[in-house]
C-alpha positions as CSV (number, residue, x, y, z in Angstrom):
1,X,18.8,1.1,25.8
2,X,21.1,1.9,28.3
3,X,23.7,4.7,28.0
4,X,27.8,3.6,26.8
5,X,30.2,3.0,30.0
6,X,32.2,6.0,31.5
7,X,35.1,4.9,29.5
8,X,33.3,4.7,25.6
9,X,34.7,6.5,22.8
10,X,33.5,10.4,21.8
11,X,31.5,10.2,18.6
12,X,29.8,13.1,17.0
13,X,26.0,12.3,15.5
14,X,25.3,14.9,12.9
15,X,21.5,13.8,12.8
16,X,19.5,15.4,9.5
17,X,16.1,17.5,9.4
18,X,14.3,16.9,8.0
19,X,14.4,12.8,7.2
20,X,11.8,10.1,7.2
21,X,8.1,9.9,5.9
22,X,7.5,12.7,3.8
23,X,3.3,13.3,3.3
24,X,3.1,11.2,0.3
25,X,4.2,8.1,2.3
26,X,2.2,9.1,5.1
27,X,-0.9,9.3,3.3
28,X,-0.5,6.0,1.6
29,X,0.5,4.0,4.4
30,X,-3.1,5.5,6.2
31,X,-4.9,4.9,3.2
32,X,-3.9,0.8,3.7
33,X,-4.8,1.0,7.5
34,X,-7.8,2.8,7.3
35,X,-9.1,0.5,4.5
36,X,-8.7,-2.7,6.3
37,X,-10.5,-0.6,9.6
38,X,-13.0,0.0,7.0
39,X,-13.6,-2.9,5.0
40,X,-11.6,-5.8,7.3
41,X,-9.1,-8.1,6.4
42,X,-7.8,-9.1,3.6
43,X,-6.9,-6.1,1.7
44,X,-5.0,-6.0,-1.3
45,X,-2.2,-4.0,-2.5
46,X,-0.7,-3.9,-5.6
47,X,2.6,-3.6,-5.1
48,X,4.2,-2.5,-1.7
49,X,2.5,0.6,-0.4
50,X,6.0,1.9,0.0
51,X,9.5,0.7,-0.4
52,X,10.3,0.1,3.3
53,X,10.4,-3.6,4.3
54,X,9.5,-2.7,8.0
55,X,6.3,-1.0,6.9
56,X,5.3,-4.2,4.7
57,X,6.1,-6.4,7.1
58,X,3.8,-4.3,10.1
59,X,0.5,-4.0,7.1
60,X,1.2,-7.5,6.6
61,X,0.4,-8.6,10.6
62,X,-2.3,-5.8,10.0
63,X,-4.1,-8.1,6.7
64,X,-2.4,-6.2,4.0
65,X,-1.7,-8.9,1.4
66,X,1.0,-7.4,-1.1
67,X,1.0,-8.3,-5.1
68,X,2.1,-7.3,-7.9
69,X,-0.4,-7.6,-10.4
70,X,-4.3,-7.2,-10.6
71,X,-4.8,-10.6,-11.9
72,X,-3.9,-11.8,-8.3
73,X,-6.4,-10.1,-6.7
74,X,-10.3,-11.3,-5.9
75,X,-13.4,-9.3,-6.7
76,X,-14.4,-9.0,-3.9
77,X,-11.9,-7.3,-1.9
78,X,-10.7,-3.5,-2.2
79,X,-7.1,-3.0,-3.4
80,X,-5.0,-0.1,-2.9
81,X,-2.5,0.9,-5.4
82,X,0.7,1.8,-4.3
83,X,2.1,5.6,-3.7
84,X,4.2,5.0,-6.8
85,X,1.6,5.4,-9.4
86,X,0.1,2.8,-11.7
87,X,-0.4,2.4,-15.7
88,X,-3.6,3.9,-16.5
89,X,-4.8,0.5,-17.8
90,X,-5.0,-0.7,-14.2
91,X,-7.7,1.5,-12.8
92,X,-9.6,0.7,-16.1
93,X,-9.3,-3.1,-15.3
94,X,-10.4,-2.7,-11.9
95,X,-13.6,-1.0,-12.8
96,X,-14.2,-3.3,-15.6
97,X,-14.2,-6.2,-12.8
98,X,-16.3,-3.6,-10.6
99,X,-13.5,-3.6,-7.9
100,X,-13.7,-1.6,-4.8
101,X,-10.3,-0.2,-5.1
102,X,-8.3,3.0,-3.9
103,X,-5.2,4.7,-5.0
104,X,-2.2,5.6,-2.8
105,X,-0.5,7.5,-5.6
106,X,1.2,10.4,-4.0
107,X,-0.2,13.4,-5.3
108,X,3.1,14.6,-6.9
109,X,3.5,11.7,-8.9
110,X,-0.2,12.4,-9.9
111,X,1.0,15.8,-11.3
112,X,3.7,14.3,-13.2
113,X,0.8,11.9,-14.9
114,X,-1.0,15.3,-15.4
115,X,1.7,17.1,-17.0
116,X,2.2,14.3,-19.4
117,X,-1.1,14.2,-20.5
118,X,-1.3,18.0,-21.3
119,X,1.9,17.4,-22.9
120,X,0.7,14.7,-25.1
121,X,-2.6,16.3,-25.7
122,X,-0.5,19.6,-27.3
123,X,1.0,17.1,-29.8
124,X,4.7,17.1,-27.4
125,X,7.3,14.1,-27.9
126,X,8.0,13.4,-24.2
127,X,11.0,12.8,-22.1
128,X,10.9,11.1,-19.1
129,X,14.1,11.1,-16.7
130,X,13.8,8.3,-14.6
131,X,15.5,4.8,-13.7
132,X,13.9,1.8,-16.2
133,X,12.1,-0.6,-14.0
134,X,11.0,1.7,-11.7
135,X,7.2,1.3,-10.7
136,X,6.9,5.0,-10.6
137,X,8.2,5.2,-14.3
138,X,5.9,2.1,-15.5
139,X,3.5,4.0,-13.8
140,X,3.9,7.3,-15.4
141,X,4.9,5.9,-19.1
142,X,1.8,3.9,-18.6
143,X,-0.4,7.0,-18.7
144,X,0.0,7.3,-22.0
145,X,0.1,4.9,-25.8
146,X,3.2,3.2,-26.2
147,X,5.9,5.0,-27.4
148,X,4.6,8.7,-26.4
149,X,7.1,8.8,-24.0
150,X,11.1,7.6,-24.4
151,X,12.5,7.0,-20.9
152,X,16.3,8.7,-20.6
153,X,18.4,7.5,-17.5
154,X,21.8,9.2,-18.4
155,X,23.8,12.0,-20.1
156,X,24.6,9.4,-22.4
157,X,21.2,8.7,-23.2
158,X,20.2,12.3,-23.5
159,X,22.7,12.8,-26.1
160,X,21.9,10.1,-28.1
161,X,18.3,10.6,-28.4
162,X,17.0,11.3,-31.8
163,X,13.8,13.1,-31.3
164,X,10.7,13.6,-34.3
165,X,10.8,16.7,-34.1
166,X,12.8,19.1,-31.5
167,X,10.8,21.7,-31.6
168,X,7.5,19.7,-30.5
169,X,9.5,18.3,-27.4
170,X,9.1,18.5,-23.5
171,X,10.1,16.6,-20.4
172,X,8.6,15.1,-17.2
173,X,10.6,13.3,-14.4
174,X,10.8,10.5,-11.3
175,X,9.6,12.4,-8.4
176,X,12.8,10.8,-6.5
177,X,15.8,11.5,-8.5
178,X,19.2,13.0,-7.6
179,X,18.7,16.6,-8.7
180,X,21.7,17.0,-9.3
181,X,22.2,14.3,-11.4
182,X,19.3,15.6,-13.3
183,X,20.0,18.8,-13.6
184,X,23.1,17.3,-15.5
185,X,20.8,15.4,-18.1
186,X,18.6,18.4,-18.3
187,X,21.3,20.9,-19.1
188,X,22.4,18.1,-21.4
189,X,19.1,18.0,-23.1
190,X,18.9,21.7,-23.5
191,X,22.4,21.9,-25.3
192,X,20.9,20.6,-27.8
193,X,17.4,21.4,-27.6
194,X,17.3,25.2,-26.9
195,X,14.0,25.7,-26.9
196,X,13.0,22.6,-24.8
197,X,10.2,23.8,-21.7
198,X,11.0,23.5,-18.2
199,X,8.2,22.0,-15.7
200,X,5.6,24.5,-14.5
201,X,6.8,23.4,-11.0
202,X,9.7,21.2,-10.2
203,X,8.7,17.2,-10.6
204,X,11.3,16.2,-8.3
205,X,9.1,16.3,-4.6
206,X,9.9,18.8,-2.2
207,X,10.8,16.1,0.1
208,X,13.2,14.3,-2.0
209,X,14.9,18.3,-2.4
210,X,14.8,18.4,1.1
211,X,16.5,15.2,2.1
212,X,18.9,15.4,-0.5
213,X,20.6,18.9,1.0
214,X,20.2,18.2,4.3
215,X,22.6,15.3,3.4
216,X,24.8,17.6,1.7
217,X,25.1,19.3,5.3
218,X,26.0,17.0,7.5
219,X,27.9,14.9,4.7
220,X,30.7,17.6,4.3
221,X,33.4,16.8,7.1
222,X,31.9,13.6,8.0
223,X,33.6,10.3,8.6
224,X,30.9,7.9,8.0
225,X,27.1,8.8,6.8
226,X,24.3,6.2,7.8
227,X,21.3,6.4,6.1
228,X,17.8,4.3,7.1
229,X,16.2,2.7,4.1
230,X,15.8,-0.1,2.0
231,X,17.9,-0.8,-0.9
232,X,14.8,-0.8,-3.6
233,X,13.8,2.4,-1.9
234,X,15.3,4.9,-4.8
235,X,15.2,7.8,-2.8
236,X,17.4,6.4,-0.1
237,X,19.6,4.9,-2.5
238,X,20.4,8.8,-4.0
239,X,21.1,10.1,-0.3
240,X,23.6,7.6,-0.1
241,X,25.1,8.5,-3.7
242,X,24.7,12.6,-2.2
243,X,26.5,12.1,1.0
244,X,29.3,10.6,-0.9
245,X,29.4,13.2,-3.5
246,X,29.0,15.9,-1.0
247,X,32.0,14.5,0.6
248,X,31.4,11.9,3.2
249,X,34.3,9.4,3.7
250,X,32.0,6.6,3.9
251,X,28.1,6.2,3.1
252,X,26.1,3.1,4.0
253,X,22.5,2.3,3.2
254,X,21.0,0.0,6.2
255,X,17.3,-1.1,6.7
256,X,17.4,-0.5,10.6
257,X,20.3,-0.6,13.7
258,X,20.5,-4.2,13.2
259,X,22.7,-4.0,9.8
260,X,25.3,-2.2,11.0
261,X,28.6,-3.9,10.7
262,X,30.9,-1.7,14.0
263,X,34.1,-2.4,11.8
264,X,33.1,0.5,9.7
265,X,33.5,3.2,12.7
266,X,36.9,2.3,12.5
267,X,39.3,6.0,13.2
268,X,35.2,7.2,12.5
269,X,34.8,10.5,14.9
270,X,31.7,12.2,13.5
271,X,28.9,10.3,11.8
272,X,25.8,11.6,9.8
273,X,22.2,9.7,10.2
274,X,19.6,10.0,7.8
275,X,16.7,8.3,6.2
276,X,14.6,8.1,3.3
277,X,11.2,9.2,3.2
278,X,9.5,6.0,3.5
279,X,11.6,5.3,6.4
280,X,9.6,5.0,10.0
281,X,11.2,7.1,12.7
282,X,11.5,4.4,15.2
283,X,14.1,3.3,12.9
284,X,16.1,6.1,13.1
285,X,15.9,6.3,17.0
286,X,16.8,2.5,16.9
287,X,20.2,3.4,15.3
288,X,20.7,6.3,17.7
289,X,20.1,4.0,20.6
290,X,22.7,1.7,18.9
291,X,25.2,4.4,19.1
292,X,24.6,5.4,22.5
293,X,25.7,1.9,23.8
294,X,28.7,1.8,22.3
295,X,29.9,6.0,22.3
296,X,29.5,8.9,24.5
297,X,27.6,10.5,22.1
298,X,27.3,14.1,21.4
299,X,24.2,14.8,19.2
300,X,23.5,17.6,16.5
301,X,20.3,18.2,14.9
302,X,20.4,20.1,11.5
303,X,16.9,22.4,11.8
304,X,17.3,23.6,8.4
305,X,14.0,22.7,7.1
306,X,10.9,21.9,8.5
307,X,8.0,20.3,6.2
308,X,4.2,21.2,7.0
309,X,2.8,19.5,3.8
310,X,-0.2,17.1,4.5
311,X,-2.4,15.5,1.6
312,X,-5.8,14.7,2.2
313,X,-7.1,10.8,2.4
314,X,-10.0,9.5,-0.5
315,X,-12.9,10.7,0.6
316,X,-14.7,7.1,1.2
317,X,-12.1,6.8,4.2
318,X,-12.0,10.1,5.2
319,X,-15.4,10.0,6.2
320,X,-15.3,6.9,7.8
């Protein structure tokens, strides 16, 4: 796209690191494209992979076929299950049907299934900190019999919860929260349950930890805060919520360049771009390019954090 005329406007792009895919995504999204190199289309997917409409749409052209429950899928074609997680009772339906299937779960989430288990196991009344609806927290409550685990989405709900017994309690949580929002319905929990256990290890991801305080930084001083990401993407949705908190004038939530509405960069001198972590780049750049027409832009990358994580593919596509 061609650069703004001589006589455009200054505008300051506060531009966050790190933003985007985090390795989760990244592995589940090649875990769809390698299985249809592998087995050929169709391919199944319960549920989308990740909650980015661009990345459907592009697995879609590729013969990804997207649905939302086992019972839609033939016998004879592998599904993947989404980076989200899924109730236990899924795999066990897919290898009763003898299914070629594989699971995109992000390893994270995996470890918050794995915690609740143990958890469970030690005879532990769980907590899980999450937003109802979620497939993440259907996933993750689906681990386990029905009413192991009592989801809590507020303070309000973590002072009103009337555990069996609160000295056999523990709690577990959405990998993609606000963490500061969840400190506040920890700390609320722990008022009253003194002895309640913290996680071995964080269950909010690293990347969600990451995004969320690069926001903070470019957020503080800043007129107007874009971020790149769909609105059922919950992690993108709390950026937005962080950037306002951490002081933003203005913070919108846009699926790509083509969403913005220029009346908001009204008296706007300095914006902050961002995206979720099942945001593509190109995205991003697509919004930059945006700007560039329109401003003389002057463009500041937060290096803050850099993320080296990688997680390894299933072994059957690994190999192949």
């Amino acid at each position: 796209m061609s650069a703004a005329p001589l006589s455009a406007p200054r505008l300051t792009l506060r531009l966050a690191a790190p933003r985007g895919f985090c390795a989760g995504v990244d592995r589940a999204i090649q875990i769809v494209e390698r299985a249809i190199a592998r087995f050929g289309a169709p391919v199944y997917v319960r549920h989308e992979i990740v909650h980015n409409r661009h990345v459907v749409e592009r697995l879609k052209a590729m013969g990804a076929i997207f649905v939302e429950d086992l019972s839609e899928c033939p016998d004879d074609r592998p599904v993947v299950f989404s980076a989200h997680g899924v109730p236990k009772a899924v795999p066990e339906q897919a290898r009763s049907r003898q299914m070629t299937f594989l699971d995109a779960t992000c390893p994270l989430v995996s470890k918050v299934h794995v915690e609740a288990e143990r958890h469970h196991a030690a005879g532990r009344e769980i907590v899980l900190i999450g937003h109802a609806g979620h497939p993440e927290v259907e996933g993750t409550m689906g681990q386990l019999p029905e009413g192991a685990i009592t989801l809590i989405e507020t303070v309000e709900d973590a002072m009103a919860f009337q555990p069996r017994d609160p000295e056999r309690l523990a709690y577990v949580t959405q990998t993609t929260l606000s963490v500061d929002d969840t400190a506040e319905i920890v700390a609320a929990l722990k008022r009253r349950f003194p002895t309640l256990p913290d996680p071995h290890k964080e269950d909010i991801c690293y990347a969600t930890t990451n995004r969320q305080e690069a926001v903070k930084r470019l957020a503080d001083g800043a007129d107007l805060v874009l971020v790149v990401g769909s609105q059922n993407s919950s992690n993108s949705v709390r950026l937005r919520e962080v950037a306002l908190r951490a002081g933003a004038r203005d913070a919108r939530l846009i699926d790509d360049a083509s969403a913005i509405d220029w009346d908001w960069f009204d008296s706007v001198r300095v914006v902050g771009l961002t995206a979720g972590a099942s945001a593509p780049e190109p995205l991003v750049q697509g919004v930059i390019d945006a700007l560039r027409a329109r401003y003389d832009l002057d463009i500041i990358e937060d290096g803050a954090a850099r993320e080296t994580v990688t997680f390894k593919l299933p072994r059957v596509l690994a190999e192949a």
